[in-house]
C-alpha positions as CSV (number, residue, x, y, z in Angstrom):
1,X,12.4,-17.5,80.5
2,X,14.1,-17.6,77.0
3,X,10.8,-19.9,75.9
4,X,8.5,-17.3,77.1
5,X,10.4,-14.7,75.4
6,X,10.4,-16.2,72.1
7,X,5.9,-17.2,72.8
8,X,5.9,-13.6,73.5
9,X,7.5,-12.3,70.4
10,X,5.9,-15.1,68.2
11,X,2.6,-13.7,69.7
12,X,3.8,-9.9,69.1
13,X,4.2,-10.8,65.3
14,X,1.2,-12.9,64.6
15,X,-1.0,-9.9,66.5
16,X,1.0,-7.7,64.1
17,X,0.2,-9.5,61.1
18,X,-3.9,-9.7,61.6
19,X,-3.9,-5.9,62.2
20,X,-2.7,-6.1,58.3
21,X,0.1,-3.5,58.9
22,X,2.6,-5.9,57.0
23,X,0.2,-5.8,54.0
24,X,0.2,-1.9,54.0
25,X,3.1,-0.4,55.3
26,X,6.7,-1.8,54.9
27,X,10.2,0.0,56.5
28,X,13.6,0.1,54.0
29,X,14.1,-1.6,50.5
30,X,13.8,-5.4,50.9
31,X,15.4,-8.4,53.5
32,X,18.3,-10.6,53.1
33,X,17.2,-14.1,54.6
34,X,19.8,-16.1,56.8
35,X,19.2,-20.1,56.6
36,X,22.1,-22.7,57.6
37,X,20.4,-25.8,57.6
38,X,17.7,-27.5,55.0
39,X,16.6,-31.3,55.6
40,X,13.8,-33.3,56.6
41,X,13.1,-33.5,60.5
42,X,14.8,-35.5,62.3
43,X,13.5,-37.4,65.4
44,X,14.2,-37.0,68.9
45,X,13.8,-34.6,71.9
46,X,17.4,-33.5,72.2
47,X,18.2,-31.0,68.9
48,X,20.0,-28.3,70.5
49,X,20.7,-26.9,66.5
50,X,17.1,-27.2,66.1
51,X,16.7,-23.3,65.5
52,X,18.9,-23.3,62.8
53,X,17.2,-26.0,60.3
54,X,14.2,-25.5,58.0
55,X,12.6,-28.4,56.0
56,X,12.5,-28.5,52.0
57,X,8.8,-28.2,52.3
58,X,9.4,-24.7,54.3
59,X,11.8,-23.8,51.7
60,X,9.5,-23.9,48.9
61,X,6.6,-22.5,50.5
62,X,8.6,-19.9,51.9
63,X,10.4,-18.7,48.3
64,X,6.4,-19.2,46.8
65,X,4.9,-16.9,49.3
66,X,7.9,-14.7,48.4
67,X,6.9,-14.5,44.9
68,X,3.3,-14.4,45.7
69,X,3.6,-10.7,47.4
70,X,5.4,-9.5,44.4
71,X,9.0,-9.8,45.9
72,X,11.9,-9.8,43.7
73,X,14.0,-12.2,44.4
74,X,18.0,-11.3,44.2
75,X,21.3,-12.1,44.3
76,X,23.9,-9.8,46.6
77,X,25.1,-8.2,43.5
78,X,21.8,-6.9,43.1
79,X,21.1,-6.3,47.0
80,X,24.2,-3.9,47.4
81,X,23.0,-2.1,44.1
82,X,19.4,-1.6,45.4
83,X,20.9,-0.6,49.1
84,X,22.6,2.2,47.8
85,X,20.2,3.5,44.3
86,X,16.6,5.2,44.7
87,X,13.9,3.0,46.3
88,X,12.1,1.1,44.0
89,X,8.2,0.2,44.0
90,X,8.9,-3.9,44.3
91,X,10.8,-4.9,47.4
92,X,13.3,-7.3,47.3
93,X,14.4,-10.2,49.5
94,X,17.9,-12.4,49.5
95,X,18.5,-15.8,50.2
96,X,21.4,-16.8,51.6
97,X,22.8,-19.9,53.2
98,X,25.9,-20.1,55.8
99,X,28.9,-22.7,56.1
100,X,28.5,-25.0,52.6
101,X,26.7,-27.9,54.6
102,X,25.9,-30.9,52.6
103,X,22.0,-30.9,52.7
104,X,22.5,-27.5,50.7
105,X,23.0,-29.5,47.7
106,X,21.2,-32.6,48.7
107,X,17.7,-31.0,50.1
108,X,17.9,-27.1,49.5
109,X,19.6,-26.9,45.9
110,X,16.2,-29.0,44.5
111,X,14.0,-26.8,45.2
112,X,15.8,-23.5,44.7
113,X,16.6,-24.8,41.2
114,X,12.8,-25.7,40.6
115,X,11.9,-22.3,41.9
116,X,14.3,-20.9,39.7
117,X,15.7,-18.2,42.2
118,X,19.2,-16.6,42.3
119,X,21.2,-17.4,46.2
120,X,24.3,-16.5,47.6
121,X,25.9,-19.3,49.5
122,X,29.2,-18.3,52.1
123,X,31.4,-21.0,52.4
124,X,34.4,-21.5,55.0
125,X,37.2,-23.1,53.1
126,X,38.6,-24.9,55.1
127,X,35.7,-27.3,55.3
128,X,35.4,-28.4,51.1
129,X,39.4,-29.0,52.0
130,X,38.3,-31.5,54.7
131,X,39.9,-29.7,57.3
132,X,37.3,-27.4,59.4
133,X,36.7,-28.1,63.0
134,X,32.4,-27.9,63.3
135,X,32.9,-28.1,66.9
136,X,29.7,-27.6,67.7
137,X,28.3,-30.6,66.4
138,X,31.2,-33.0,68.2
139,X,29.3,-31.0,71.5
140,X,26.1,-31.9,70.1
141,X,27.1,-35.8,70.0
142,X,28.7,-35.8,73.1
143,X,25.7,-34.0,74.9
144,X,23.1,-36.5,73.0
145,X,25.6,-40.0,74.0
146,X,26.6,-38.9,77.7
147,X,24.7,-38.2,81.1
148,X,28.1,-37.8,82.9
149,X,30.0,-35.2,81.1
150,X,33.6,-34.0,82.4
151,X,35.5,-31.8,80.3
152,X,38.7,-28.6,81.1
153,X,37.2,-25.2,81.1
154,X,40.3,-23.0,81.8
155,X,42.6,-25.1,83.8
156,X,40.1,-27.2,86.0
157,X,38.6,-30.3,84.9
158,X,34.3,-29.9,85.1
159,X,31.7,-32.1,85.8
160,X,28.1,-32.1,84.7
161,X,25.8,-34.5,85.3
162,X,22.8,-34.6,82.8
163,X,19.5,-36.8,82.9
164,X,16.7,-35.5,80.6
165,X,16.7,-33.5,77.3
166,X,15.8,-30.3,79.1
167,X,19.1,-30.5,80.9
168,X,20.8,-31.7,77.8
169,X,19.5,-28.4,75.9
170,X,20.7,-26.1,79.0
171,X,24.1,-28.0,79.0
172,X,24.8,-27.1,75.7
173,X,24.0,-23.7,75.3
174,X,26.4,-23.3,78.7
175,X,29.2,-24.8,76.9
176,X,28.5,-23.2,73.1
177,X,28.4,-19.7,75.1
178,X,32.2,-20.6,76.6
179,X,33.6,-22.0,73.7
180,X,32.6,-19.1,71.8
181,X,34.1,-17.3,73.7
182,X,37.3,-18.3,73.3
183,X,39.8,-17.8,71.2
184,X,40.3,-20.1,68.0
185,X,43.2,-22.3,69.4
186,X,42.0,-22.6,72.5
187,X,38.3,-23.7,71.0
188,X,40.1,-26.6,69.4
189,X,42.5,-27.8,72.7
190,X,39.1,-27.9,74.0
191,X,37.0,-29.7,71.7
192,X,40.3,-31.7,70.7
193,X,40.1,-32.7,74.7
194,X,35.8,-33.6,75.1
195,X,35.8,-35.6,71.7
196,X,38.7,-37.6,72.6
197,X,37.2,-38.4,75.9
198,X,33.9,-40.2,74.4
199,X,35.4,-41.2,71.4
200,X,34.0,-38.9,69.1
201,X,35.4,-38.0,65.5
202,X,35.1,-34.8,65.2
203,X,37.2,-34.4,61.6
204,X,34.9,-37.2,60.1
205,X,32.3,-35.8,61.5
206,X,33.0,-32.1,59.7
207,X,33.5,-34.0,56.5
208,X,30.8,-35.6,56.5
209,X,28.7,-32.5,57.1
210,X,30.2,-30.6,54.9
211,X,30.1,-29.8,50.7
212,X,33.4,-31.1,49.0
213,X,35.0,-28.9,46.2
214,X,33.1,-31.2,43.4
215,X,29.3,-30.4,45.6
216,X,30.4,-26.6,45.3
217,X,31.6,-26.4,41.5
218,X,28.4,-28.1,40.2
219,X,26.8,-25.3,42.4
220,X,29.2,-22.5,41.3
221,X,28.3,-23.6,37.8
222,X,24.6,-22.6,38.1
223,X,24.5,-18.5,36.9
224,X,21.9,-18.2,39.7
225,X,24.3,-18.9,42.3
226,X,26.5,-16.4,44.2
227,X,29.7,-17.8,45.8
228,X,30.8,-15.9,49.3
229,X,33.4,-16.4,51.7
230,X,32.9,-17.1,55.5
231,X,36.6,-17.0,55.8
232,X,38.7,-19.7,56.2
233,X,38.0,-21.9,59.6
234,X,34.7,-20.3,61.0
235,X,36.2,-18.4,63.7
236,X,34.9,-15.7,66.4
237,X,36.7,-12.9,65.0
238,X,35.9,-10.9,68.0
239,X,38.4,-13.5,69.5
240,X,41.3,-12.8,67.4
241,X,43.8,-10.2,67.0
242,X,43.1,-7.6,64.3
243,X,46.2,-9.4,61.8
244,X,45.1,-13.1,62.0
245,X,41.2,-11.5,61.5
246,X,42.2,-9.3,58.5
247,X,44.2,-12.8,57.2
248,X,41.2,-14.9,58.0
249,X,39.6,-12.8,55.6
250,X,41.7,-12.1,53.0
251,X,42.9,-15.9,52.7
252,X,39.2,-17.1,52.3
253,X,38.6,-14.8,49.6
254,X,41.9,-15.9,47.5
255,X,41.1,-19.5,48.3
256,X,37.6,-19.5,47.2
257,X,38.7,-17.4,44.3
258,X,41.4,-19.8,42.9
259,X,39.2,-23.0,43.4
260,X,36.1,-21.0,41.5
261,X,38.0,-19.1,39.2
262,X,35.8,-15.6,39.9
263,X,36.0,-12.9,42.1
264,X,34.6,-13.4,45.6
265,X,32.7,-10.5,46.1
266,X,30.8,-11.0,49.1
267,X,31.5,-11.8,53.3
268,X,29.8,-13.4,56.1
269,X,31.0,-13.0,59.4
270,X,31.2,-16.2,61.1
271,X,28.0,-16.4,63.6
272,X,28.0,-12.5,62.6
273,X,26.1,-11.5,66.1
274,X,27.1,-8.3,67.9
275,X,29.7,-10.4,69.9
276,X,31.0,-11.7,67.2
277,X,32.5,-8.9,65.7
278,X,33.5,-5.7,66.0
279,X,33.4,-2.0,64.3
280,X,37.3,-2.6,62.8
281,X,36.4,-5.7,61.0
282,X,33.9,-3.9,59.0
283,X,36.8,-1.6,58.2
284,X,38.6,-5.0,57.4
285,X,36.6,-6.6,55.4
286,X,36.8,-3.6,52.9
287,X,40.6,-3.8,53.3
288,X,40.5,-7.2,52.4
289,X,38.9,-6.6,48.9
290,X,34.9,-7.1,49.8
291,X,32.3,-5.5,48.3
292,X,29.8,-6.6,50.9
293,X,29.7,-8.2,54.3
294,X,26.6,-9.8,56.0
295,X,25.6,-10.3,59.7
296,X,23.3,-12.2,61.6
297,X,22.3,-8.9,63.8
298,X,18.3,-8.3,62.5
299,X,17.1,-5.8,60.6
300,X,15.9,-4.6,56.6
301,X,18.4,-3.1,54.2
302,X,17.5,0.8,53.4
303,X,17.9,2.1,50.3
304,X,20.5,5.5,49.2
305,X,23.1,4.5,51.3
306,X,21.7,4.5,54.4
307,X,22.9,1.3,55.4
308,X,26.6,-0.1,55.3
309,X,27.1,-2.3,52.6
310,X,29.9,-4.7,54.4
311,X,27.7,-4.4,58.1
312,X,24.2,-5.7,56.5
313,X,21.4,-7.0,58.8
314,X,19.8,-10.7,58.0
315,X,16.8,-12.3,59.5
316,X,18.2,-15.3,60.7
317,X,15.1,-17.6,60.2
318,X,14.1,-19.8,63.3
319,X,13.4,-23.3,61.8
320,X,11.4,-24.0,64.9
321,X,8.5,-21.6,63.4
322,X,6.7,-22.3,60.3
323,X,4.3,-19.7,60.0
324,X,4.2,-17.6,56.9
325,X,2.1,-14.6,58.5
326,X,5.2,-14.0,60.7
327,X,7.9,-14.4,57.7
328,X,5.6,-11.7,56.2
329,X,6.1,-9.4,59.1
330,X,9.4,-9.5,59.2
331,X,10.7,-8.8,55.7
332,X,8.3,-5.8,55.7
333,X,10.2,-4.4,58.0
334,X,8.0,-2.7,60.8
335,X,9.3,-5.1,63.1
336,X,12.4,-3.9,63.1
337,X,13.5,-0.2,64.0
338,X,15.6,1.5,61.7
339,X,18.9,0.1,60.9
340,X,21.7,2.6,62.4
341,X,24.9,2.4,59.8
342,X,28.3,0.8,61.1
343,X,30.8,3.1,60.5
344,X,30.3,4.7,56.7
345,X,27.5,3.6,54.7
346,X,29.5,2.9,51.8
């Protein structure tokens, strides 16, 4: 069903796109683009993360389409200026990239720096410091090894018995739905518990993934790069109570501010869907000193303070697609309905 969902709404867009509606009309000021991963392909049928990784190749033609229909290009400084100033004639679009993973530097940083373009990047410090849990990719390894999975969901020990990818793939959006919704401690007895069963390291394993502090200061050193905070460990904040939240964020913004030596200016909520968070940590988030805060929920950024500057939509780009008629739908807007603010559209 979810595979005839997304045919039908790749199908919606495309149709969209020959009627040349994108070309001629266009709803709010400009899009702020959400990518997490940027490397070559990889092989194999089982690539549960698949969704969330774009090639280099996409990367550049997607940043020279961008320029090609007269987009400016900006930085989140610039993004929370337009979103509350007078339209203007260009519209703009944002790139930003989640989590500080490795191939940021390795495969995307290339080509932005070719292209030229300002980014914002939203790093969880705990992972540069070598201590973040990326639990989902110890599930990922275990799903990929195992056919014969046990693991403690609550307090009673599961089986699941797993033969071919397509089982694999349901398997692990099952278990990436329960462990998200847990809360943080109990995400990491449970991880803790499936890794150690099949021998999995799951803290080289984050490392590995991850940027270090010496990857991030030769990115923080480019004037074209924007430094966020995703907090500290990546949590569901929705999960949390409303002190360890509020300390999640303000801790991630004085870490990331001592180790850069600049204001941090700028929030990502982790996994930022509607489930993720909720209506007091946009509150929060301008407690703890932010001037924006993104989300993964879709949508376009209005202009004149129509939309909330610390509850702003992304288009969370599906690496599975690589069609540039439907990225050209999207950041115009009119697939979208109108953003409704969160709370005071600051």
């Amino acid at each position: 069903m979810a595979s005839n969902d997304r045919w039908l709404e790749r199908l919606r867009l495309e149709l969209t796109w020959f009627t040349g509606q994108a070309a001629l009309r266009s709803r709010g000021a400009g899009a702020i683009l959400r990518f997490a991963h940027v490397r070559p392909r990889r092989r194999g049928g089982f690539q549960p993360l698949r969704e969330s990784e774009i090639t280099p190749q996409f990367l550049d033609r997607a940043i020279r389409a961008l320029k090609r229909w007269n987009y400016d290009i900006l930085g989140m400084d610039e993004v929370c200026r337009r979103a509350v100033t007078l339209p203007e004639k260009r519209r703009f679009a944002a790139l930003t990239f989640d989590g500080a993973p490795k191939d940021l530097i390795t495969f995307a940083y290339p080509v932005l720096a070719r292209h030229a373009v300002p980014f914002t990047i939203y790093v969880p410090t705990a992972f540069p410091d070598g201590v973040g849990e990326a639990w989902w990719l110890g599930l990922e390894q275990v799903i990929a090894r195992e056919s014969r999975i046990s693991l403690m969901m609550g307090e009673k020990e599961q089986r699941f018995t797993v033969t071919d990818n397509a089982e694999k793939r349901a398997l692990f959006s099952h278990l990436e739905s329960w462990l998200r919704s847990l809360p943080p401690a109990d995400v990491s007895a449970a991880i803790a518990d499936l890794c150690t069963r099949y021998r999995i390291d799951l803290a080289r394993l984050s490392r590995e993934a991850s940027m270090d502090w010496e990857d991030l200061a030769k990115l923080a050193a480019d004037p074209l790069v924007t430094i966020g905070s995703a907090t500290v460990n990546y949590p569901v904040l929705a999960n949390m109570k409303d002190t360890a939240a509020l300390r999640e964020m303000t801790m991630g913004r004085v870490v990331a501010e001592a180790a850069f030596n600049r204001e941090i200016r700028h929030l990502a909520f982790p996994f930022g869907d509607r489930a993720s968070f909720r209506r007091s940590h946009v509150v929060m988030a301008e407690e703890a000193g932010f001037a924006s805060a993104v989300s993964t929920i879709p949508g376009i950024v209005d202009a004149e303070g129509r939309t909330n500057l610390r509850a702003l939509p992304r288009i969370s780009w599906d690496g599975r697609v690589r069609s540039l008629r439907m990225l050209r739908v999207l950041v115009s807007g009119i697939a979208f309905a109108p953003v409704k603010p969160t709370g005071r559209a600051a």
